[in-house]
Structures are given as structure tokens and as C-alpha cells.
DOKEZA-881336 format. One record per residue: y, z, x of N, C-alpha, C in turn. Coordinates in steps of 0.02 Angstrom, whole numbers, plus 50000, padded with zeros to 5 digits. Example, Ala and Ser with C-alpha at 12.3 -4.5 7.8 and 13.67 -1.06 7.14 Angstrom:
BEGIN
497165039050660497755039050615498355039050660;498885035450642499475035750684500025039450645;
//
This chain:
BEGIN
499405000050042500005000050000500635000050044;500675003650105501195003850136501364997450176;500604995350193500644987350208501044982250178;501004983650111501184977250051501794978450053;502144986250039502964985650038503234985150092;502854985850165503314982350230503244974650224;502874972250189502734963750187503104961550121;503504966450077503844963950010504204961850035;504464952049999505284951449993505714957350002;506224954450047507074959850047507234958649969;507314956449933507444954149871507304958849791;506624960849846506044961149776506154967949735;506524970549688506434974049654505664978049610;505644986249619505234987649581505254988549512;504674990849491504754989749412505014996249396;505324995349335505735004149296505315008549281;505465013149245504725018049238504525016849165;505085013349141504755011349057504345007149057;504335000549125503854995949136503235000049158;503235004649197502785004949253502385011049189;502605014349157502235018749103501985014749041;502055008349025501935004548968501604998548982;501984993548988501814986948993501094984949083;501394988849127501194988149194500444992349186;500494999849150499825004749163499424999349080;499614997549055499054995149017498724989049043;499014983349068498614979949130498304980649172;498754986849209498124991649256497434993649221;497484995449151497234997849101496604992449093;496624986749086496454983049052495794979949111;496344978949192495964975649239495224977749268;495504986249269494864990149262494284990049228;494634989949157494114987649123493514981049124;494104977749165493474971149173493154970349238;493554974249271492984976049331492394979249325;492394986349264491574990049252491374984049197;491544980249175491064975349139490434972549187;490414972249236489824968849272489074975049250;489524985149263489294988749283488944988349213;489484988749142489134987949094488644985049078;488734978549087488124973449075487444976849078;487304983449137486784986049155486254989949114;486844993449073486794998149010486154995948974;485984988748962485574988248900484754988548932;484944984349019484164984549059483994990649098;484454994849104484365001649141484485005949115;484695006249068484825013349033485495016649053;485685020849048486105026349079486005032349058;486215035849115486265044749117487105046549080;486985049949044487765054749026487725060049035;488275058349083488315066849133489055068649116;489095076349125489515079849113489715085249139;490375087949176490465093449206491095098049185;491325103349191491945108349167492265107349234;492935106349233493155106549295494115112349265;494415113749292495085115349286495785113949297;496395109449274496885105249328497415111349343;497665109349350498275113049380498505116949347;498725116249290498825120849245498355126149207;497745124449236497225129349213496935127049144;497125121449148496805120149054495985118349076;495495121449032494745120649051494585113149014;494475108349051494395102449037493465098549040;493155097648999492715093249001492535085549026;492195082449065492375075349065491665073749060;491725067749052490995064149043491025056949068;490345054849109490305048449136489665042849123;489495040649118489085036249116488695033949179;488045033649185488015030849254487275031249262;487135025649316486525023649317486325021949386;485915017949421485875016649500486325012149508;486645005649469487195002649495487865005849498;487895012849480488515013649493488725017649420;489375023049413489595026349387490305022249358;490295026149277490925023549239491375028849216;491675033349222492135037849186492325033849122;492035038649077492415039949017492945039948997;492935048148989493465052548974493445059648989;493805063248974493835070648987494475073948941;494085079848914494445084848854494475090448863;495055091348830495365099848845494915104248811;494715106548818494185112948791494635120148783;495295120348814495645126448813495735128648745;495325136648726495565139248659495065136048626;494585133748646494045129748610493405135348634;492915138248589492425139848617491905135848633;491705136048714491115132448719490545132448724;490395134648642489655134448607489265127948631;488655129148630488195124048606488325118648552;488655121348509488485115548467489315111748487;489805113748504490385111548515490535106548558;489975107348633489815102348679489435098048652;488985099348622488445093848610488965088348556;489425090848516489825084848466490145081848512;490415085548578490775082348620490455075348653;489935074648691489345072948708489115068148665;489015070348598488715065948558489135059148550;489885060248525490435054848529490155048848595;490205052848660490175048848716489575043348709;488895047248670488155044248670488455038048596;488795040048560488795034548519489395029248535;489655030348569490175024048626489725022948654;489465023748686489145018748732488305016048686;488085019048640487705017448616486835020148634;486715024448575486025028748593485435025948607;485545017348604484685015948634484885014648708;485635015048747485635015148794485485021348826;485595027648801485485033848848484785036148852;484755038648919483975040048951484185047648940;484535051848961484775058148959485565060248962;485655067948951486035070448953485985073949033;486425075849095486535081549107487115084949151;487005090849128487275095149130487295101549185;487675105149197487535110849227487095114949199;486705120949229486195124549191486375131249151;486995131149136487385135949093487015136349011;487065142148997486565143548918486885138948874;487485137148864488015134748811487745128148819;487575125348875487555117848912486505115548881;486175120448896485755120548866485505120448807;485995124348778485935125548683486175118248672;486705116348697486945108648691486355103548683;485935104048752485755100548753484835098748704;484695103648686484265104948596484675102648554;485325104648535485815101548478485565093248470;485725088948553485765082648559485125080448537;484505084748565483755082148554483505080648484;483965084948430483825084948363484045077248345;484795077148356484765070548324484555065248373;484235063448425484175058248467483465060448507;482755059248459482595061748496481975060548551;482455055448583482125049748660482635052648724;483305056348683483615058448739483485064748754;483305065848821483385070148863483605075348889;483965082048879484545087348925484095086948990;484615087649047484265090249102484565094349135;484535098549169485005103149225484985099249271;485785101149321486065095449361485595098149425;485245094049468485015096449538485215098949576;485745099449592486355100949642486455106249617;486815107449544486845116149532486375121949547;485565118149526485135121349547484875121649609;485065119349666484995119949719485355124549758;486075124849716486605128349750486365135349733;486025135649672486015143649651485365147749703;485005144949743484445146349782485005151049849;485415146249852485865149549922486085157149874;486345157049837486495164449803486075168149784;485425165549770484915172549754484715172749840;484845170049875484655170749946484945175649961;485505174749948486165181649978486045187649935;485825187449861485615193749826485075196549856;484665191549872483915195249898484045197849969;484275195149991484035196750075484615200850113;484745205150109485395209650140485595206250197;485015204550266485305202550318485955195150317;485455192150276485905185150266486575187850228;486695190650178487405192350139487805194650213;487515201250247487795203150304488245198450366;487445193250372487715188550415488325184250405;488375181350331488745176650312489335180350296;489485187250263490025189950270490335192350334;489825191350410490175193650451490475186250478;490245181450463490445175150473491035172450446;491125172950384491855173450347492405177750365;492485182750412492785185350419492885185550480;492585181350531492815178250581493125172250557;493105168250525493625163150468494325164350484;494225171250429494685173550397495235176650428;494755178150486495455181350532495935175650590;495425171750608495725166850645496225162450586;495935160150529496515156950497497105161050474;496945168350456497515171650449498125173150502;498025169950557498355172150615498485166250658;498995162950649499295157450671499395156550766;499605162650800499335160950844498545161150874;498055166650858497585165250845497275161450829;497335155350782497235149150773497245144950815;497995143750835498315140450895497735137750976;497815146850975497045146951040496745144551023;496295146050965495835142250955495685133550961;496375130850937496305125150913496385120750996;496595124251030496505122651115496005120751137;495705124551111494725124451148494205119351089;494445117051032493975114850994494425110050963;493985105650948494125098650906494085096950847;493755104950820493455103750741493835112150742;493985110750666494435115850632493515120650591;494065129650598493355131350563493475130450476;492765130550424493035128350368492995133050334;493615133850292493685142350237493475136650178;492975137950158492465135850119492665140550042;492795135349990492885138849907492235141349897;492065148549865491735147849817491365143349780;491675138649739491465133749688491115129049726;491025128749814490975124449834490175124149854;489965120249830489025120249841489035121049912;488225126349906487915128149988488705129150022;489135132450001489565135550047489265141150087;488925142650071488565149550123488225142250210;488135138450175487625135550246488305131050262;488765130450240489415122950276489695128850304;489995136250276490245138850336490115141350406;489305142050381488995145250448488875140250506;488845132450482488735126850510488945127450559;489865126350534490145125650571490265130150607;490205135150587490335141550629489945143250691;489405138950699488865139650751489125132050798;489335128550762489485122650792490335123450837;490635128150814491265132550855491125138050909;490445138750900490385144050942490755145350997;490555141351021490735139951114491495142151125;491735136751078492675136451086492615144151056;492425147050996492635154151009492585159251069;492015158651087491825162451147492345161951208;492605155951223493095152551261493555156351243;493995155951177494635161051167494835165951171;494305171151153494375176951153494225179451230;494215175951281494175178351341494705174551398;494995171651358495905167451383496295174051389;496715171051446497355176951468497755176851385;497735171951352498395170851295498245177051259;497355176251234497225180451192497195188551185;497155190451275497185196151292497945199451297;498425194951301499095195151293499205197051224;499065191151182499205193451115499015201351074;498355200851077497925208351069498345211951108;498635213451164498855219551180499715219051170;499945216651127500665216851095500555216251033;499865216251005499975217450917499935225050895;499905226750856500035233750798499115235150831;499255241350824498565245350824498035243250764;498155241550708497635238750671497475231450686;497995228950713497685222950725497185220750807;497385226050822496885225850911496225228650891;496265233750837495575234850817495205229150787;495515225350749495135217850697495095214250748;495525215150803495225208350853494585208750902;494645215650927494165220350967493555217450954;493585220750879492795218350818492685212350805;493285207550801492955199350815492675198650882;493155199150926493015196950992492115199450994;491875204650997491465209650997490935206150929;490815204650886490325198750844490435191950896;490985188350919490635181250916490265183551007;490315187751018489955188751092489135191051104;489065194151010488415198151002487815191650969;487415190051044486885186751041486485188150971;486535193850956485885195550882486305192550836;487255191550842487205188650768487205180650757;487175176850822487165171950838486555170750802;486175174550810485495174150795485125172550733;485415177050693485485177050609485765173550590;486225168150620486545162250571486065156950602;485785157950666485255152350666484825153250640;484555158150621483865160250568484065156550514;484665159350470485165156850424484985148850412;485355145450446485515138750455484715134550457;484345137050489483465134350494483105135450425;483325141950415483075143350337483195137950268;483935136950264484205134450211484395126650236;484135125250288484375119250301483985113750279;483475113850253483005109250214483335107450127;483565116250123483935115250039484315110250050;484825111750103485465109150106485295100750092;484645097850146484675091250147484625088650081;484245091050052484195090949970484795088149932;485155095349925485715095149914486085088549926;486225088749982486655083750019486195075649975;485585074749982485105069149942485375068249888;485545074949849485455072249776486175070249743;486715074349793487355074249768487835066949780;487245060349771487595057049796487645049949734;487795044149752487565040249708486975035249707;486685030049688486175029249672485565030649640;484925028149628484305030749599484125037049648;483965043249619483555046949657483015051749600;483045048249539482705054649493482005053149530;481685045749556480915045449587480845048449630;481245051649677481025053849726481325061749738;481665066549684481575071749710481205075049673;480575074149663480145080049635479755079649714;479685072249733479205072549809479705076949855;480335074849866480885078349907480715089349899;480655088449851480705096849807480125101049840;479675094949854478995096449892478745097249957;479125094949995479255093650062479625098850082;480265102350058480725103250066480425113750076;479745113850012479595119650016479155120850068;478705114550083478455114850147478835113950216;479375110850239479745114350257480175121050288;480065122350252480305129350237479905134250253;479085132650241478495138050258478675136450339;478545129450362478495129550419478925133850460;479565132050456480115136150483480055146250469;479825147250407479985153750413479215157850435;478735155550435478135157550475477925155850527;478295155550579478455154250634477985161650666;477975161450726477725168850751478505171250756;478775168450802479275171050831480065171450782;479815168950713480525172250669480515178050643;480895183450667481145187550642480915190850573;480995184950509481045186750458480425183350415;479815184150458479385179050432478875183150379;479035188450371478885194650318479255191850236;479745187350252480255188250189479715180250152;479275177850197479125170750173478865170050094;478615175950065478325175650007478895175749946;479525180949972479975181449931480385173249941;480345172949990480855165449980480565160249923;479995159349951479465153049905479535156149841;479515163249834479465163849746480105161349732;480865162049766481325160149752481465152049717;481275149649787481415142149785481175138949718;480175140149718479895138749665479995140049601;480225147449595480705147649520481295143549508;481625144449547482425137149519481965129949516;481485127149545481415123649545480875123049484;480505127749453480215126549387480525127349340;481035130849319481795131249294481825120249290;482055117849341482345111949344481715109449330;481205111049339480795101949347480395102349255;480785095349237480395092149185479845086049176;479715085149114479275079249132479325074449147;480195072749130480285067249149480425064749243;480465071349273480545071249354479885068549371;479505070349336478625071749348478455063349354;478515061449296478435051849279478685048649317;479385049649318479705046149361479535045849443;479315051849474478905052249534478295050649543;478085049349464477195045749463477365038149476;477875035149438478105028249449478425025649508;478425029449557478585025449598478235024649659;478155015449656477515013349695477435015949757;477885017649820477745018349875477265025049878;477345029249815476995034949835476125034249849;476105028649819475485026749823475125022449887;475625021049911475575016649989475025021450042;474555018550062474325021050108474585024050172;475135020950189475625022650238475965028050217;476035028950157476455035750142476055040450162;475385038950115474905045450121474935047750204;474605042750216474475045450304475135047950327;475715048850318476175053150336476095059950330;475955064850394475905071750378476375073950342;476245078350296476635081650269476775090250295;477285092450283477615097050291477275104550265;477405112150303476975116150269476165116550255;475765111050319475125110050302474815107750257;475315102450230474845101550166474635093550151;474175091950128474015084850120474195080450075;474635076950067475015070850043474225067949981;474695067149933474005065349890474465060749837;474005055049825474555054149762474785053949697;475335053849669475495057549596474935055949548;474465053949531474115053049483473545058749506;473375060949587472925067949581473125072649563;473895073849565473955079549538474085082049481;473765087449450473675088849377474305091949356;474725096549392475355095049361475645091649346;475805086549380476045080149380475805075449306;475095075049306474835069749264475055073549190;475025081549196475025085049109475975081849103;476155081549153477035080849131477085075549109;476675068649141476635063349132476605060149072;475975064749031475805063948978476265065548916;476455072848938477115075248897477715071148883;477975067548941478405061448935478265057148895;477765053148933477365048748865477745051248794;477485054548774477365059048693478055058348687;478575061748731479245064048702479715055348712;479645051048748479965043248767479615039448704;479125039448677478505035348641479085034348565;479165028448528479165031048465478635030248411;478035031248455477445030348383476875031548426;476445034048396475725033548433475365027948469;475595023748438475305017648448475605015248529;476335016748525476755014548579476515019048655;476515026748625476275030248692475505030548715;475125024948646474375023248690474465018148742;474995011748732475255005448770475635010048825;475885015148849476125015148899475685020348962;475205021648908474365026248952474135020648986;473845016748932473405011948947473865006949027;474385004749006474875001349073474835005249136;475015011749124475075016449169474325017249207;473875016449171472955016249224473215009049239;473365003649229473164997349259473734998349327;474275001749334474705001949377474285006349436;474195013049432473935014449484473205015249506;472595009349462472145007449478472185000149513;472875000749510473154993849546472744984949530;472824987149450472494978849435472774973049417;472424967949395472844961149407473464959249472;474184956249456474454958449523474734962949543;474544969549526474374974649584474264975149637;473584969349616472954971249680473324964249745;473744962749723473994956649768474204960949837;473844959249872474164961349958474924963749963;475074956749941476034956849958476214960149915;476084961849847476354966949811476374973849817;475704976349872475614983849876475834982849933;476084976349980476544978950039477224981150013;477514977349977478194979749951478224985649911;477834989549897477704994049843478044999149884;477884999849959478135002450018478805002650035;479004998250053479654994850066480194991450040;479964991149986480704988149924480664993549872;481294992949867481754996849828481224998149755;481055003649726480625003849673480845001149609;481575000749612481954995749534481654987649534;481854985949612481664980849626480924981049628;480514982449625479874982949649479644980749563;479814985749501479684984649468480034978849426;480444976449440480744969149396480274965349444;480114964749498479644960149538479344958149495;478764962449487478114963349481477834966449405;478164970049360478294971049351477904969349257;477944962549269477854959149199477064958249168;476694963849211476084963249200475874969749142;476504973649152476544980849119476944980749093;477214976949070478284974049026478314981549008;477994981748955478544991148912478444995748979;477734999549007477895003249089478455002949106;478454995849128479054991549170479874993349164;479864992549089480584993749090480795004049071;480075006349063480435014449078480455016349135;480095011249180480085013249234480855011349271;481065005149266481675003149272482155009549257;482125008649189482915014449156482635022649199;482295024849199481935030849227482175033749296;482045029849337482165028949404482845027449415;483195023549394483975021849396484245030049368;483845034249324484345040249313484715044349363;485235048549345485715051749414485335057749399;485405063049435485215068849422485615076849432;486325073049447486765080049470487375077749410;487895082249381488435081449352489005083149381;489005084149460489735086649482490155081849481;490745083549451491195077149442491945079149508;491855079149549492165078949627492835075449636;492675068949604493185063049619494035063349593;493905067249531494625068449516494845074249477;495025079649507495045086049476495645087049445;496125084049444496725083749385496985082149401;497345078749346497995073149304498605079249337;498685075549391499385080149434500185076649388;500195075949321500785075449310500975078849233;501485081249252501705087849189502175085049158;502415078049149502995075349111502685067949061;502085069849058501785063449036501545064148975;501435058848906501255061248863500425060648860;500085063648821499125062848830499025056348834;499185051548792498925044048809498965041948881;499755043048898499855040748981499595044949009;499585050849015498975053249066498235051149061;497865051049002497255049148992497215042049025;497675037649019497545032049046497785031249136;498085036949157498085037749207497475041649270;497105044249215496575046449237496035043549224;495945038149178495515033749185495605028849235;496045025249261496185019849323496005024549372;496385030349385496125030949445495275034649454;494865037949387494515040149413493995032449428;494005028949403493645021949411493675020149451;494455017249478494355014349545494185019149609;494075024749594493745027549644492845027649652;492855027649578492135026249566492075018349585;492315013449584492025007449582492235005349657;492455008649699492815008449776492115011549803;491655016849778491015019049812490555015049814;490465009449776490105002549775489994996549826;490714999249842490804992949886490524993949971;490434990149988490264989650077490634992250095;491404989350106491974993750133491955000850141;491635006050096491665011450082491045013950120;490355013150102490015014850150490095014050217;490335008750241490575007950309491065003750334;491245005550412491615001450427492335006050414;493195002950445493665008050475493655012650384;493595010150323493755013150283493285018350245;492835019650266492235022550264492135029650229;492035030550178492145037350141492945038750152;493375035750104494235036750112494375040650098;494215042850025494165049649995493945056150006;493595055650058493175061950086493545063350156;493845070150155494095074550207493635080050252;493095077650292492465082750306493065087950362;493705085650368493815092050414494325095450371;494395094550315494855100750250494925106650273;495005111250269494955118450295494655121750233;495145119350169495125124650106494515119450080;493955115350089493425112250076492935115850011;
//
């Protein structure tokens, strides 16, 4: 932009604000719109997810939004003031419901949501009248909540991570303190929100990844200068920092820390992103606990006593989250069945098998069936498809097809191939294209207080889009413009 007005005519006048609020934002209005027309088109062969999150703007008004979205890519809606509104169950679900009948109910595969009771009751409300659609809890919420019963359960870790924050807290509270710091290191440390997922493992990250440059400061002439010309309470708070980042045992506990939860995190980090991932994190969910055995039954960890309490942890949020439809959707997708997969050791000792041996898996399978089906007749045609798929018959059994089963994309895999199982085929399509998290990140409020609701609403539709339809592009994954929107060195993150 700054490009274009050093390259404007001397001449060129801008537009007034009566233009630029009317005539100019409804073109803006309009262009958008025909840019998600491609995304639309998708709606009728893939289905879409309607997701939804509570976020707050500036003024504190509690706002709802809702998006649309599938593996090609995400559409913003809209988003509503909920302030002074109770948010019952049944109040979200009318909210919700509106969105499912704009866009149209044989397009939606599911609802979801955060795993809040209100969000839940919602999402039974929706099942009554619609009932092929789905509620799900968002992955990401439930992933995040593992790091907090971590910190309820385990004293050392709350300990650790509060002594970690408050090495933060004191260096950012203290400007020259900072200063030093920022001498010796290249990366800022991050005072991590609350609200902010796996903030317990991004502060300690980095906090282990600063080490050094801390250790460095607090043993500079500046810093010993400073400390001995501040106030007596403050030579004591520095004493006691200096004195933690020097103590090898607590170094210790954020690497325990960081090894522990760092499998969640990848998770996390997997699911919170865009594209298809409903096929692959029930396998991810699985790995992730084996994982985790490995690391914490170690001889030599510390805390390898706590391994039973963790796994009960993990495995409860995660039976909490996992439905049938995670279950299917991880039965459908071909690579799991690749011989090459299998022979990949798996994690936690355990042997890679694939989704049709396992009997959890197959009872969820079946359950899906039943609840996707609209007739008996329909969920015998998608049994019967479902044995010819992973008895691998007709072209199944084609060489080149169970090579790609491996290596191409499973959307693609199934429009391939695909037409031997047509109805399979296309739940398998819409299924797999579902999102599975609702954090809505991209635009947390309409920063203008002189606007009336239409012009803001339509100001928050352009831009939450073109940020959504800017994540699509090549440009954005890579190359100088590469995640534009994303600040990984924020402080207040």
C-alpha cells in the first residue's frame, strides 16, 4: 500500500469518507464476495464445517462469530453481539442454526465449538432439528486444557512454570533490566496471555531457549551496578532471579516440562491450522500418547512415577473429544492401510495396526454409519462399500492405486479412485475435508467506535476474508511475505 501511494499521480486525489464508507466499501464488499465464490462452489462436493468461537473487542462487548470452512479454505460469515444476551444452549444453537440455513443444511458435516456446557447443550439443540449434523469440541481447546490439569495435578510443574513467569515478569517490568538483556539475545522473552493456548509450554520454550543470554546478564558489570543502586526490595527480587536462572535443578524441570508436553504441543500446533486434518488426528492422538510413555518412562526422568497419572490425564480429554465421526474418518483414510505405514515403528512400543483391527475404532465406525445413514437401507450400502475398500477389491487391488493410497493426498485419493464406492466416496470426501478447531485468531475486533453496525459488519467482513483468502495463497506460505499476519516475536503473544 505504501508502494502504490509513492507510485500515485501528483494529481491524484483520495476518495471522501462519504465515498470511501458507501459507494467504495460496498465494491470492496462485493469483490470479496466473488473471490470466495470459487471457495463456495466447494460447499455442495465437500461439505463444510461451521465453526464458531466467543471472542471480546475493545469495548468488551462478548461477540460470537461463525465461519464456514472446509479443506479448501475458510469463509467468515458473520459475528454477533451476545452482550446482555444469555448464552444458553438453546440461544447459540438459533444463532448457529441461521448460519446452517445460509449456507444450506445438506451442506453441513458439523458444528464446532469450544467444549463449554452452553456450547454443548447447543450443540443437541442443533442435532434435533438436523439430524446428519454433528457438534464437536474444538481440538485445540481440548488439547489446551491437558496443559492445565497438568499444572493442577503436578505441583512441581505449576512451581516450575510460575518460577518461570516471574523471571518474565521481572525482566519486562524493568526497562533497564530488559535493556541488558536485550544486549545478549536476539529473541525477546514472551509474556504469554492466559487465553493463549499451551501458554504454559511457549513460555517455558522460550525461556530455555534465553537461557544462555540470561545467564550472560546477570553476571555483566551493568547488572551488578544496577542491583547495587536499586531500593532494598529490589536487590532482593534480583538476588532471587539472578539465583533461579543459575540453579541447574530448575533448568531441569522446564526440560522435564518442555519433553513432557512437547508432543501435546505438536498436536496442538497440527491441528490449529488450516486444511483437512479430521483423518489424521485420531492416529496423531495415538502417537502422541505413545510418545509421551516413551519420554516419561525413561530410567533417568525424575518424574517417571507421575506416568500413570499423566496417561489417565491425556486419555480422559481425549475420550471427552473423540467421536465417531474422528473414528471413520481415520478408518477412511487410505494410507493407513499402506504397508509402509504399518512397518513404521510406532511410538510407546506399540504396533501400528490398521483401523479396521481395531475394535474401538470399527464400534465408532459403525455408530457413524447409523448416525450419517438416512435409512437402513443407505447405512447397509455404506458397510457393504466400506468391506470392498479395505479388502481392497476391484480397483483397489490395482498396484498404482495402493501406491498412491500412500502418497496422495486422501481427498485426492478418493475422487481418484474413488467411483468404485461413489456414496463411501463422497463421505469420505466431505469427512476428511472437516476442520476440527474453532479458534477464530484472525480478527479480534472491529477497532472503530464511530461507525454505524452495517459499516462495521461490512468492515469486518472484507477484512476478516481477505485474510482468510491471503492464507491460501503461495505467497503466504512462503517466500519474503510468508505468514504476514503472524508476529512469533510479540511479547504480549
Amino acid at each position: 500500500m505504501v508502494t502504490a501511494i509513492k507510485n500515485a499521480p501528483k494529481d491524484y486525489k483520495g476518495p471522501n469518507s462519504e465515498k470511501a464508507r458507501t459507494t467504495l466499501l460496498d465494491a470492496c464488499k462485493r469483490s470479496v464476495e466473488n473471490d470466495l465464490g470459487a471457495l463456495k462452489s466447494t460447499w455442495l462436493t465437500q461439505g463444510v464445517s461451521v465453526v464458531s468461537d466467543g471472542w471480546s473487542d475493545i469495548k468488551n462487548k462478548q461477540l460470537i462469530n461463525v465461519t464456514a470452512s472446509n479443506s479448501r479454505g475458510s469463509c467468515f460469515l458473520y459475528a454477533e453481539d451476545f452482550s446482555g444476551v444469555g448464552k444458553t444452549g438453546v440461544a447459540i444453537a438459533e444463532f448457529l442454526l441461521k448460519a446452517i440455513d445460509e449456507i444450506g443444511p445438506g451442506n453441513v458435516l458439523q458444528v464446532v465449538t469450544d467444549n463449554a456446557s452452553n456450547c454443548k447443550a447447543a450443540g443437541k439443540e442443533i442435532e434435533k432439528v438436523h439430524k446428519h449434523i454433528i457438534w464437536a469440541p474444538c481440538v485445540v481447546h481440548t488439547l489446551n486444557l491437558i496443559f492445565k490439569d497438568f499444572a493442577a495435578k503436578f505441583p512441581w510443574m505449576l512451581e516450575t512454570y510460575r518460577t518461570g513467569k516471574a523471571i518474565v515478569k521481572f525482566f519486562q517490568g524493568h526497562s533497564r533490566c530488559l535493556a541488558m538483556f536485550r544486549t545478549n539475545s536476539r529473541l525477546d522473552l514472551l509474556k504469554v496471555k492466559k487465553t493463549r493456548f499451551a501458554s504454559h509450554y511457549i513460555l517455558l520454550q522460550r525461556l530455555i531457549t534465553c537461557r544462555e543470554a540470561l545467564a550472560t546478564t546477570v553476571v555483566t558489570r551493568q547488572w551488578k551496578d544496577w542491583v547495587s543502586t536499586s531500593s532494598s526490595d529490589l536487590k532482593q527480587q534480583a538476588r532471587a532471579i539472578a539465583q533461579t536462572i543459575n540453579d541447574d535443578d530448575f533448568w531441569s524441570e522446564v526440560e522435564n516440562i518442555i519433553a513432557i508436553t512437547g508432543p501435546i504441543y505438536s498436536v496442538l500446533r497440527f491441528s490449529d491450522g488450516e486444511g483437512s486434518k479430521m483423518g489424521e488426528i485420531y492416529e496423531r492422538m495415538d502417537c502422541m500418547v505413545g510418545q509421551i510413555k516413551d519420554i516419561v518412562t525413561k530410567e533417568d526422568n525424575p518424574h517417571k512415577e507421575d506416568f500413570a497419572e499423566v496417561q489417565s490425564i491425556v486419555i480422559g480429554r481425549w475420550e471427552r473429544m473423540n467421536l465417531p465421526l474422528h473414528c471413520l474418518a481415520y478408518a477412511l483414510c487410505p494410507k493407513f492401510y499402506h504397508q509402509q505405514y504399518l512397518n513404521t515403528p510406532a511410538p510407546g512400543g506399540n504396533t501400528r495396526e490398521a483401523p479396521n483391527i481395531d475394535v474401538e475404532v470399527m464400534t465408532n465406525v459403525l455408530a457413524a454409519f447409523e448416525k450419517i445413514a438416512d435409512s437402513p437401507s443407505e447405512n447397509k450400502v455404506f458397510r457393504e462399500q466400506f468391506n470392498i475398500f479395505i479388502m481392497k477389491k476391484g480397483m483397489f487391488a490395482v498396484p498404482e492405486v495402493q501406491s498412491d493410497a500412500y502418497s496422495m493426498n486422501a481427498i485426492d485419493w478418493w475422487t481418484s479412485y474413488g467411483s468404485v464406492t461413489p456414496e463411501l466416496a463422497e463421505v469420505a470426501k466431505r469427512l476428511i475435508s472437516r476442520r476440527i478447531w474453532s479458534t477464530y485468531q484472525y480478527i479480534h475486533s472491529a477497532k472503530r467506535n464511530k461507525l454505524n453496525p452495517g459499516t462495521a459488519d461490512k468492515l469486518v467482513f472484507i477484512h476478516s476474508n481477505l485474510r482468510l483468502i491471503s492464507r491460501s495463497t503461495e505467497s503466504y506460505k512462503g517466500g519474503a511475505h510468508s505468514k504476514w499476519d503472524v508476529d512469533p516475536e510479540d511479547p504480549a503473544i
